[in-house]
Structures are given as structure tokens and as C-alpha cells.
C-alpha positions in Angstrom: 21.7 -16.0 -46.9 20.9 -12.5 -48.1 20.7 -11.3 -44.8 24.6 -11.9 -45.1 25.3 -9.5 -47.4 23.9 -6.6 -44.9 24.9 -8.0 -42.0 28.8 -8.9 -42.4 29.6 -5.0 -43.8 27.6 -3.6 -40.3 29.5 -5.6 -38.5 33.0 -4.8 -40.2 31.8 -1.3 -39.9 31.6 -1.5 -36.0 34.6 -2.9 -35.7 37.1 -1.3 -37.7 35.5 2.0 -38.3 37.1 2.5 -41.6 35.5 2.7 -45.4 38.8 1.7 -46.6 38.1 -1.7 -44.5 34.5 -2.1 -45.9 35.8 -1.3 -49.0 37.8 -4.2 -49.6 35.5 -7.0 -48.0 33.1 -5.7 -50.3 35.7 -6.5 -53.1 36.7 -10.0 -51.9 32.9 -10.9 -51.6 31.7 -9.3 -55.0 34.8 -10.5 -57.2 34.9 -14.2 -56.5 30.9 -14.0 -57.3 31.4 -12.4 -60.5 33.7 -14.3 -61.9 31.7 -17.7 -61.0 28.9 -16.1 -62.8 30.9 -15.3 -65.9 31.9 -18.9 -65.7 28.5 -20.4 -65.0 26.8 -18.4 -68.0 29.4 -19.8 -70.9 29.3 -23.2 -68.9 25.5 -23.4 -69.1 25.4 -21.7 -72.7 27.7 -24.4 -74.5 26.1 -27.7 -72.8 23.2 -29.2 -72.9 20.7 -29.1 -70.0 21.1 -32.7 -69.3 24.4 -32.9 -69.2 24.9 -30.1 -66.6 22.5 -31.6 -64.2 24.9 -34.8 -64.5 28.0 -32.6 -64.0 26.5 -30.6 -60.7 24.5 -33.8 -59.4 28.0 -35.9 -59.7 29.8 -32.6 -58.0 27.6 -32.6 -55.0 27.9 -35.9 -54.9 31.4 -35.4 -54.3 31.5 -32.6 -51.8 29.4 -34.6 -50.0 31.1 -38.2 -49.6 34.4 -36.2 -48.7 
């Protein structure tokens, strides 16, 4: 997965040519993952261990049964 994050900005690169391009995948990639990580510290900070396990074992259950 980390080989992702050098990999899709070459390619854009090639493609378009253009910093302005790169410059706002990088955005849309980094944003979304900052803001999830804001979420994910308070989330983790207020409730208990035990009950978080619950609450992302019973989401991945979910995802997955769809």
C-alpha cells in the first residue's frame, strides 16, 4: 500500500505533465486521511478499548456481508 503513495503521483506526473495536476490529487488523497485521523483519535480517546473493538469488529462485519 505504501508503494501507492509514490507510485499514483509518477504516474499522474507522466500523464498530465502539470504540478498544478499533482497538486490537487495530492490534496484529495491527503485531506480525506486527515480528517479520518482527527476523527479516529477523539473516537478512540472517549471510548473504551472494548467497546471500539465491538464497534470496528461489528463494522467489518458489515462491509463484508454486503
Amino acid at each position: 500500500d505504501s508503494l501507492f503513495f509514490i507510485a499514483l503521483p509518477w504516474l499522474i506526473l507522466q500523464i498530465s505533465d502539470s504540478g498544478t495536476v499533482l497538486g490537487l490529487l495530492l490534496l484529495a488523497t491527503s485531506l480525506p486521511r486527515g480528517l479520518f485521523m482527527l476523527y479516529g483519535g477523539s473516537l478512540v480517546d472517549r471510548m473504551a478499548n472494548v467497546k471500539l473493538a465491538m464497534l470496528i469488529a461489528s463494522t467489518f462485519k458489515g462491509l463484508v456481508t454486503l
